[in-house]
N, C-alpha and C positions, 0 to 999 in steps of 0.2 A: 504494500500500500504506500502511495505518495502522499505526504502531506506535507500542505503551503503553509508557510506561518510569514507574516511579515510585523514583527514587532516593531521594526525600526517604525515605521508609518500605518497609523489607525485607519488609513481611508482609504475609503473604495477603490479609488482613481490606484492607490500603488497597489492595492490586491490588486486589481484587474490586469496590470500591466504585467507582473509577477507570474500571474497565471498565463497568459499568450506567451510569456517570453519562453517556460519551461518549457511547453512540446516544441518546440523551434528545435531547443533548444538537445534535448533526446534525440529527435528527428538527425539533426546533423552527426549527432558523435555517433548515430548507429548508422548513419550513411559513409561517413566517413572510415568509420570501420577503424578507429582508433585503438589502437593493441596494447597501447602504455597503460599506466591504471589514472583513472581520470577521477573526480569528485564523482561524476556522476553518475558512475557504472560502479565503484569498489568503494566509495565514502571516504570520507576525511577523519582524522586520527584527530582522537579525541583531544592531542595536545595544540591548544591554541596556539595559532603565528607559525607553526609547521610547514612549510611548503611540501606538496603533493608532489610525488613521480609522475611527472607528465611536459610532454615535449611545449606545452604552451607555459608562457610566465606567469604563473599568477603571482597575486600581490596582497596585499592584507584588506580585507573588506570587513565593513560592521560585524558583529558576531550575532546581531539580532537576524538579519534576513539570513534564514536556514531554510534546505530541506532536506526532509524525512526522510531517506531511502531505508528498507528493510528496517534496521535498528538505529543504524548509522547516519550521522547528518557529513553536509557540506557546504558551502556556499552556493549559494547563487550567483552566476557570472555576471549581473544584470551589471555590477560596475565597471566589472575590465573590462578596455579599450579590447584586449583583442577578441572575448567574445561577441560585443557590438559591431566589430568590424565584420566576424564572421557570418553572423546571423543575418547582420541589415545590409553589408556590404561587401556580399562573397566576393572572392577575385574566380575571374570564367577559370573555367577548364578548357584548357589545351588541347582539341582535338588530335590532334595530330599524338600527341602522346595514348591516349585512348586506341588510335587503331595501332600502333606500337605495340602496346600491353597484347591486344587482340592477336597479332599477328605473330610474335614471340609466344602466346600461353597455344596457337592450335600448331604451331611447328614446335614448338619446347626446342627451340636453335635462335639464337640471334641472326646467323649466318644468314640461315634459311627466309627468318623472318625477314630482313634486311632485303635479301632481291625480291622478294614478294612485295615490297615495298619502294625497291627502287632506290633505294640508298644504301648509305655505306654505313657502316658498325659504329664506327663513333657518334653519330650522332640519335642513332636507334639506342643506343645505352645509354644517351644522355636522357632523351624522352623517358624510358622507364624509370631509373634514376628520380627525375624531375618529377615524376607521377609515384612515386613511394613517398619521397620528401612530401609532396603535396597531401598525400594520403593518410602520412602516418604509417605507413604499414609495409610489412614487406612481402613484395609480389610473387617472388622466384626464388629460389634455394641453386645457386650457381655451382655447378663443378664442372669436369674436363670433358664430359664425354655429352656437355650442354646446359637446361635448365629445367626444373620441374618448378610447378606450381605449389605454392603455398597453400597452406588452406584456404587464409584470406582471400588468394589470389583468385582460386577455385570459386569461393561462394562470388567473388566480385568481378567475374569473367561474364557470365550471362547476364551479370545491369551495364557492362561496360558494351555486349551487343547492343543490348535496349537501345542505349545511349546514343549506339553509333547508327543503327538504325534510325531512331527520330531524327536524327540531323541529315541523314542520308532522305528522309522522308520529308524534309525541310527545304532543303537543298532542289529538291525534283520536284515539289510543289512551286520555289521559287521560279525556279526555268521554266517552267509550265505559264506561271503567270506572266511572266517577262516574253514570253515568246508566242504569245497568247495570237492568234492568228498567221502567224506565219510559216511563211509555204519552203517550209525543211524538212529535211529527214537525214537522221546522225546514223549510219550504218557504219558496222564494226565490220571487217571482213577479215577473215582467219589467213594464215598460211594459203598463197597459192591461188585464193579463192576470186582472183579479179574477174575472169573470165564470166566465170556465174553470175556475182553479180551485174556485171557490166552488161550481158543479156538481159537479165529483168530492169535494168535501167532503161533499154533499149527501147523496150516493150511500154516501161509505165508513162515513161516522156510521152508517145503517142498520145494520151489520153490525158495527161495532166506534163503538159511543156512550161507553165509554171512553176513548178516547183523544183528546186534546190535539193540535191541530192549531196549532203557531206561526208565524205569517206575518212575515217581512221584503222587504222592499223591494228589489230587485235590479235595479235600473234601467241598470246597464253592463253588458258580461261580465265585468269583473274584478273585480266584487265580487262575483257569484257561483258564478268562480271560487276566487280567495282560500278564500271561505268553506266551500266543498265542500272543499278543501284542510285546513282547519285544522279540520274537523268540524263550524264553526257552521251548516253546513245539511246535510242531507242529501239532499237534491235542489232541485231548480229548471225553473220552467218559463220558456223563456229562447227568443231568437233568437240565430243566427249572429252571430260565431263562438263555435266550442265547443273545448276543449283536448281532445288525443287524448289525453291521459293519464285521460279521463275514460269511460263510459258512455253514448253520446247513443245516444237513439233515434227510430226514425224516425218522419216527421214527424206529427202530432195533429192539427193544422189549418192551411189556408194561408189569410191574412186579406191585404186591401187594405191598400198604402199612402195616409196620409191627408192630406191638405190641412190644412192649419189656415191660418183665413183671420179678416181682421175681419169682426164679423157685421154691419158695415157696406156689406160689398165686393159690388158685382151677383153675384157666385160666390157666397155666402154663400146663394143663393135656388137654389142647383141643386141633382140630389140626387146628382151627380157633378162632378167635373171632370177636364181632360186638363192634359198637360203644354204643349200649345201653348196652351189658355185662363188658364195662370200667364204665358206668356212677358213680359209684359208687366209683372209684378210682381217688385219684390225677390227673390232668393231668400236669404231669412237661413240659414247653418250654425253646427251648432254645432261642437264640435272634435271631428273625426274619430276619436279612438280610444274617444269613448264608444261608436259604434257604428259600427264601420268596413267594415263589409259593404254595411250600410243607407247612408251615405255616399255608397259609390263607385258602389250600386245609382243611387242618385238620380241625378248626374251621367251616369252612363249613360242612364237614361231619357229626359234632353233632349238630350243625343249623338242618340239614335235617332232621337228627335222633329225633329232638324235645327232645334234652339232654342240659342242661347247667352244662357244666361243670364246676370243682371245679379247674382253675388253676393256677397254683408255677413257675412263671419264674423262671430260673436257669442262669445266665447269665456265662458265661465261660463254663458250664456244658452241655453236650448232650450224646445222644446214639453214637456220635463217639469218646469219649474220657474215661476214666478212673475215672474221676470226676462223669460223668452222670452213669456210669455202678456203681457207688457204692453208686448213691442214689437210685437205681431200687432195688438191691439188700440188701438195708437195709429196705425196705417195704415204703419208701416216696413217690413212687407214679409211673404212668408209661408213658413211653416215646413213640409217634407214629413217624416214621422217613421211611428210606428206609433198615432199619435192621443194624446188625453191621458189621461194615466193616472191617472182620477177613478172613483169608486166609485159617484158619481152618474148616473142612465140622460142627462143631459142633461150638455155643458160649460158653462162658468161663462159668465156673462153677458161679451159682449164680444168674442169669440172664432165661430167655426164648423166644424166641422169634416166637410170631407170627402171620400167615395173618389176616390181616382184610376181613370179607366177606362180607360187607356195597358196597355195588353197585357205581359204579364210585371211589372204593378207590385205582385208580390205577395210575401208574405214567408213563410217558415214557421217555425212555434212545434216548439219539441220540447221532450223531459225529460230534462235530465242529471242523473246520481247517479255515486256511486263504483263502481272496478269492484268487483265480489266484494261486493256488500252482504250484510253476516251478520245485521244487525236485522230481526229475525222480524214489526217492524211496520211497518219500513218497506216490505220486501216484500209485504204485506199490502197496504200504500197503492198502489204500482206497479202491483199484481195489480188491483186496482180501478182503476187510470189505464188499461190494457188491456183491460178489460171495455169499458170506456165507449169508448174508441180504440185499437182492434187492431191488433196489431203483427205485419207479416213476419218481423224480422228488425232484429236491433242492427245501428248501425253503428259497422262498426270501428274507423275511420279521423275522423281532423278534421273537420270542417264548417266551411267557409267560410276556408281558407285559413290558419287557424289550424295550428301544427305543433309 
């Protein structure tokens, strides 16, 4: 049981004030998830003028305004400056450290989290760092082989989604109203995939030659996730995995996995190859969560093929970058991927690339959007992606293990 006392002042006006200030006041140091011992969670020692173990300064306050907790009393913070500041005048939270915490607690890797992010380690350590101080608490439990979650870290991982969510749902309400009749559409387009889309471009201009068609690059799934999330795309045409929290539909086209080889190498003269005519070459990867369907696919195909192959992580390096094209082409080994994703009918000198004819080495392209799409153009564009590739039926559920 809590009970208010305010002796220092007889009147209404300071009970009253007393009483709103304490749930405020609980509300924060259980949001905050403060782990030191505070007044208000373990009480204050019965020896008057004591200072409390706790990361804020307190100071000496009247010994009339008390409260009750279990047996135990303690001040009411209603005089310190920094509970006033904190209650009436929080300082924001730093999004950017929020998806930090997010992206480091579902990899339990800095490393990891860091390119999933797009930065470098220093200053992803400084955001969590920053978001513990801020917190009071500690996130992660640090050793050599990465990081694990705290308990704290754990109960405060799913209000840290919440969190990241309303603002991602803030964020795509804004551009929705900012962009509130205008004739665009933000397509994401995967590895490879101009071709396809550049067809249903083709097609939809017929009918609507107004409107603006913006193209970005979406070469992971999680940057076309992200972005379906925060409004910067509106759709995307992407491979596995898909989040369920999204609209996929079903598949548009199933394409070969592709060899990339020096156009050096006797393969480079076929107009196919197999998993057991690589066995004998490198197999360079790149790091598995750019595309971790495609990955665990590949491994499985020389599984089946009863080849063990010989393989060279390449971490930064793959068949979509300039790094990965110029260790294919210096003979280090070869890349299996969805081909490279140039806008030219040919690849760049130096390079070759091609199908695999190993049975099941095929992948499929779908179109995710949000669900409930209200833009009268973008369903307009959809209705035209469905013209041209017909559709059964959405699926309801994840793709590729995604959840």
């Amino acid at each position: 049981m809590i009970e208010i006392r305010a002796v220092a002042s007889s009147s209404n006006e300071a009970k009253s004030n007393i009483t709103r200030a304490v749930c405020p006041c609980i509300r924060a140091m259980m949001l905050l998830s403060v782990s030191r011992s505070c007044a208000h969670l373990s009480g204050l020692s019965r020896q008057r003028g004591r200072r409390i173990n706790t990361r804020f300064p307190l100071e000496r306050i009247s010994p009339g305004d008390t409260l009750a907790h279990s047996s135990t009393r303690c001040p009411i913070h209603l005089s310190l400056p920094w509970y006033t500041d904190l209650i009436y005048n929080p300082r924001p939270m730093d999004l950017r450290r929020v998806k930090a915490f997010i992206a480091v607690a579902e990899t339990l890797s800095v490393t990891k989290a860091a390119e999933r992010l797009h930065i470098s380690q220093p200053p992803l350590s400084r955001h969590i760092h920053q978001l513990e101080e801020e917190l009071g608490v500690t996130l992660f439990v640090r050793h050599r082989h990465g990081v694990t979650l705290t308990e704290a870290g754990g109960r405060l991982l799913e209000k840290a989604r919440a969190l990241e969510a309303a603002a991602s749902e803030f964020a795509l309400t804004a551009r929705h109203v900012s962009s509130a009749g205008a004739n665009e559409i933000r397509v994401g387009i995967g590895w490879g995939l101009w071709d396809v889309v550049n067809r249903i471009r083709i097609e939809f201009a017929r009918t609507c030659p107004n409107v603006t068609i913006a193209a970005t690059d979406a070469y992971c799934w999680y940057d076309s996730d992200e972005q379906l999330r925060t409004g910067a795309l509106d759709l995307a045409f992407a491979r596995p995995p898909f989040d369920a929290g999204f609209e996929v539909s079903a598949p548009i086209l199933s394409e070969r996995i592709q060899a990339i080889v020096s156009d050096v190498s006797p393969l480079a003269a076929r107009d196919s190859v197999s998993i057991r005519e690589l066995a004998s070459e490198p197999l360079l990867l790149w790091d598995r969560q750019i595309a971790p369907v495609l990955y665990d696919q590949i491994l499985d195909l020389y599984a089946r093929a009863g080849v063990e192959p010989r393989m060279f992580p390449t971490p930064g390096a793959g068949p979509f970058n300039h790094a990965g094209m110029m260790l294919v082409a210096s003979g280090k080994g070869v890349y299996l991927g969805y081909g490279v994703p140039l806008t030219e009918p040919q690849p760049p000198s130096g390079v070759a690339v091609r199908p695999l004819s190993d049975r099941d080495a095929t992948t499929e392209v779908r179109v995710v959007h949000r669900k409930a799409e209200s833009s009268p153009v973008v369903r307009r564009f959809l209705e035209c992606v469905w013209c041209m590739y017909p559709q059964e039926q959405y699926l309801p559920v994840a793709v590729g293990g995604r959840q």
